[in-house]
C-alpha positions as CSV (number, residue, x, y, z in Angstrom):
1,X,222.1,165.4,176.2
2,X,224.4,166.8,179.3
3,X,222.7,169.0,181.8
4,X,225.7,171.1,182.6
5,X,227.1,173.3,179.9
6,X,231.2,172.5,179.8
7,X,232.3,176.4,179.1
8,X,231.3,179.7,180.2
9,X,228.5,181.6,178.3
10,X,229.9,185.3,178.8
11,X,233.2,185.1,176.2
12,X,230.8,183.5,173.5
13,X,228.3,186.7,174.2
14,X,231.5,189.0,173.6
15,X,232.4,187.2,170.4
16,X,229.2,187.7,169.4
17,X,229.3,191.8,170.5
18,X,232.5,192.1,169.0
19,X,231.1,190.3,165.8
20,X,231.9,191.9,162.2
21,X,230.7,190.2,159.6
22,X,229.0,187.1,158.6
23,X,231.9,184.7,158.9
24,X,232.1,185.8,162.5
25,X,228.5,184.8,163.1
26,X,229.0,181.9,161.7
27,X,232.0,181.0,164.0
28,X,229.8,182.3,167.2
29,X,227.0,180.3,166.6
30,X,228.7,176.8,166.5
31,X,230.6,177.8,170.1
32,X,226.9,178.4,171.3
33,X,225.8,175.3,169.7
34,X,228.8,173.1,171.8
35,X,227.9,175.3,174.7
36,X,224.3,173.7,175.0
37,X,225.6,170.8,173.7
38,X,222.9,170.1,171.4
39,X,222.9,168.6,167.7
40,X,222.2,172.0,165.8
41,X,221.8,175.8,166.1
42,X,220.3,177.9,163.2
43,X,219.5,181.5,162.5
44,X,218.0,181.7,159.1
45,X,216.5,185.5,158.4
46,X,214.3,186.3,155.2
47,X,214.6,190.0,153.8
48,X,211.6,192.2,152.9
49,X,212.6,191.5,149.5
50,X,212.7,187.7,149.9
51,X,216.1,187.3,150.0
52,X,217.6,184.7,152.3
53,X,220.3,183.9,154.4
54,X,221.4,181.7,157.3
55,X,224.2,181.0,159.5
56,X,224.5,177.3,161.7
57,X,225.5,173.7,161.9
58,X,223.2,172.0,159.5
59,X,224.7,170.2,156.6
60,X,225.8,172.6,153.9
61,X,224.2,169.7,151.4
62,X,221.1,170.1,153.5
63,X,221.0,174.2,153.3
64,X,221.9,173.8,149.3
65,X,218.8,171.2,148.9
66,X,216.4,173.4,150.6
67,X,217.4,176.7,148.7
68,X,217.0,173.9,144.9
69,X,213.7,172.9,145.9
70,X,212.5,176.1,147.6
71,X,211.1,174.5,150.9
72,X,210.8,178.0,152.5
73,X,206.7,177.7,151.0
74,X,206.2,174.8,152.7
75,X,208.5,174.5,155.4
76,X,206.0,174.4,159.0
77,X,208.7,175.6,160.7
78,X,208.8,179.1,158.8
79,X,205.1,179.0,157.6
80,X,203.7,178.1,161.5
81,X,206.4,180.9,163.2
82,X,205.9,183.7,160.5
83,X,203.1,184.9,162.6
84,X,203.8,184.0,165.8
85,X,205.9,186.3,168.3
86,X,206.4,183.7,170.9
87,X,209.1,180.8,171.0
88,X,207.6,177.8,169.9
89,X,208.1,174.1,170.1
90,X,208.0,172.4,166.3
91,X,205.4,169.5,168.4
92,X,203.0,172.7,168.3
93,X,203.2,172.6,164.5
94,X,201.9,171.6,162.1
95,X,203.5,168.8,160.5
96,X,200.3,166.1,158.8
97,X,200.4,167.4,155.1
98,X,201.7,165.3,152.3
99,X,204.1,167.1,150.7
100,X,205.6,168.6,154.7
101,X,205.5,164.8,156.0
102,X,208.1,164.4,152.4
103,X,210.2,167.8,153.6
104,X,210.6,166.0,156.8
105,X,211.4,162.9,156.2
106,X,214.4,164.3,153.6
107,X,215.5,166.7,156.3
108,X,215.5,163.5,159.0
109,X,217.8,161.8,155.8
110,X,220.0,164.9,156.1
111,X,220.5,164.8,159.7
112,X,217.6,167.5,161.2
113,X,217.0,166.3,164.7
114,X,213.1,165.6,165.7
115,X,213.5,168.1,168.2
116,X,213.5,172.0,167.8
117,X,212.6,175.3,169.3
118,X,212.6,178.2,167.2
119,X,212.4,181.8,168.3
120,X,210.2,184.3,165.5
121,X,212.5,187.4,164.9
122,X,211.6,190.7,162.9
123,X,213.4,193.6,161.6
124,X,212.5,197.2,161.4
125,X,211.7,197.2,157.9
126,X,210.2,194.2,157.3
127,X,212.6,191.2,157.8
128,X,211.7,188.1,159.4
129,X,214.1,185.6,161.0
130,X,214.4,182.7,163.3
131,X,216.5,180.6,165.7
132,X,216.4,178.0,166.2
133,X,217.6,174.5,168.4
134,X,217.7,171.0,166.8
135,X,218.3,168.1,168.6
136,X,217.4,164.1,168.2
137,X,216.5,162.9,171.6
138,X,212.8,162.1,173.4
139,X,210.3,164.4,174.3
140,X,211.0,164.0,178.0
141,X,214.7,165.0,177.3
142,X,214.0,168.1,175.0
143,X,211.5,169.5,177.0
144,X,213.9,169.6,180.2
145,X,216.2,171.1,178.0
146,X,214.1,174.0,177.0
147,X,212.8,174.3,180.7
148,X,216.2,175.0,181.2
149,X,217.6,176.9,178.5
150,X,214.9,178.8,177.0
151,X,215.7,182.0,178.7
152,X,219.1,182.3,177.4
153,X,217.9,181.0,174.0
154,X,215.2,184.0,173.5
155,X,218.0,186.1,174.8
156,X,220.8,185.1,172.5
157,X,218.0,184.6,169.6
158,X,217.0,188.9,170.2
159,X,220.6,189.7,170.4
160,X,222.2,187.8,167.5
161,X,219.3,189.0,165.1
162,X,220.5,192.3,166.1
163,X,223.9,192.0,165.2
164,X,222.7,190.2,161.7
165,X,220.9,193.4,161.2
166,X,223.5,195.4,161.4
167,X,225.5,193.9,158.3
168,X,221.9,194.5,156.3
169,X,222.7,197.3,153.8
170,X,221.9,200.8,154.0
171,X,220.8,199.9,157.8
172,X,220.8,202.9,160.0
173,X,221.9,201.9,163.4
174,X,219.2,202.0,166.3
175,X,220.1,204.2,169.5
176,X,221.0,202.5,172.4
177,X,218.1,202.4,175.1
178,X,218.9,204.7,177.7
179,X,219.6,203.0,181.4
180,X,217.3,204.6,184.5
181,X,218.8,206.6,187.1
182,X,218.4,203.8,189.5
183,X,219.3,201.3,187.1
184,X,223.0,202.8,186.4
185,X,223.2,203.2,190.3
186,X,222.3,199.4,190.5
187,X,224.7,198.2,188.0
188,X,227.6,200.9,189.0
189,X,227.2,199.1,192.9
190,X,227.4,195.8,191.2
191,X,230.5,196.6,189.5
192,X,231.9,197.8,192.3
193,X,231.9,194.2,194.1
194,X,228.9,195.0,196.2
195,X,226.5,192.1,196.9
196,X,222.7,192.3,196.0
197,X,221.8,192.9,199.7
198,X,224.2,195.4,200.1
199,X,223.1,197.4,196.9
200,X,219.8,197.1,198.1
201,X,220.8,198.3,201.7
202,X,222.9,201.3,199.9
203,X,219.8,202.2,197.6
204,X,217.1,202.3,200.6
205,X,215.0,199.4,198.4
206,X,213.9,195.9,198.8
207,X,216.1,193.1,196.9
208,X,212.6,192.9,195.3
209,X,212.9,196.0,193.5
210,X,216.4,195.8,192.8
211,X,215.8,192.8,191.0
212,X,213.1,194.8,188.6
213,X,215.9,197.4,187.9
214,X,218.5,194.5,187.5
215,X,216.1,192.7,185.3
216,X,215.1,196.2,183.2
217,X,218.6,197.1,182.8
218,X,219.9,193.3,181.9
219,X,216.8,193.4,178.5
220,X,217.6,197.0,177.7
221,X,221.2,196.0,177.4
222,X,220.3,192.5,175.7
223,X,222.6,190.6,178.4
224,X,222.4,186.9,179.3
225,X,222.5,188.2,182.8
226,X,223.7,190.5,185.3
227,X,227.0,189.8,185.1
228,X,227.0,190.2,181.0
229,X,224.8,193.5,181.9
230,X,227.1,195.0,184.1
231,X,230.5,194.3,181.5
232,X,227.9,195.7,178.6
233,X,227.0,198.8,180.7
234,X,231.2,199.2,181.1
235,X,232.0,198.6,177.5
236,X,229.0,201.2,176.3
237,X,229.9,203.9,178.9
238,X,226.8,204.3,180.2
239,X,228.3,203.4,184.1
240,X,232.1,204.4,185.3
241,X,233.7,203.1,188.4
């Protein structure tokens, strides 16, 4: 596994903004799996009605054999995340019964990694979705990797789930979250070129507290950071320069 990322993160977060359909997702998701250069990237979401569907690299005989034999009772990934709302690590599951030691040895045979982070996701009415990061390496490897990455994984995770909820049917779309006073002053200073110790000089605060607004601003906007906050803010409106 590389420790540097070859491309840039921000034009795979626009493609994923500018997303329309499902097709597009699906397109987004395997430039984010090459970005962290990992064997597979998943989002797999579960309606209120049961209904499923997923978007990611793993084998389309893989996704086809899972829907046939129904693995979403059993599967520890789904069963262990459904009520957690933390990130977890699939070593935290549980993984010792008969018939999930079977669903993993076939999914091993169909080229699931033995590695994998999955983020729990819900919807406003009921749906429940994760996403998730496979990879074959050792535990040493993976668990540098998600030292390293799980920020921007939660992010992303949050973010795409949004935009899969929005080509749900009959889905009202959620307001944006409205930016502080000092946070659009923040970002506006930022677009403008300024540095953070200037904007902070400029404001009258500490860098310490400009980093809370940054920070506030960057989750309300669901950016990957303050440079994707500040082209978000643009895009929306909600700052001019």
């Amino acid at each position: 596994m590389n420790v540097a990322p070859p491309r840039r993160l921000e034009p795979i977060l626009t493609s994923l903004e500018e997303a329309r359909d499902r097709d597009d997702l699906q397109a987004v998701i395997v430039d984010f799996r090459d970005y962290f250069r990992i064997d597979h990237l998943v989002y797999h979401w579960v309606s209120a009605d049961g209904d499923q569907y997923g978007c990611g690299t793993y084998a389309p005989e893989w996704v086809a054999r899972y829907l046939e034999k129904d693995y979403l009772r059993i599967d520890p990934v789904i069963q262990g995340c459904y009520q957690r709302f933390h990130p977890v690590d699939w070593k935290r599951l549980d993984w010792s019964g008969k018939a999930v030691r079977h669903f993993a040895e076939e999914a091993r045979a169909y080229g699931i990694g033995n590695q994998g982070f999955s983020v729990p996701l819900r919807g406003p009415n009921g749906q429940f979705a994760l996403f998730t990061a496979n990879h074959s390496c050792p535990d040493a490897e993976w668990q540098a990797f998600t030292e390293r990455h799980r920020r921007h994984l939660i992010l992303i995770a949050h973010y795409f789930n949004q935009k899969a909820l929005e080509f749900e049917p009959d889905r009202t779309a959620e307001a944006p979250r409205a930016l502080s006073p000092r946070e659009v002053d923040a970002l506006t200073l930022l677009a403008l070129g300024y540095g953070r110790a200037q904007v902070a000089q400029t404001l009258s605060i500490s860098e310490h507290t400009l980093r809370v607004y940054i920070e506030s601003a960057r989750f309300k906007l669901g950016a990957i950071n303050t440079v994707h906050a500040v082209a978000r803010a643009l895009s929306r409106g909600m700052i001019v320069i």
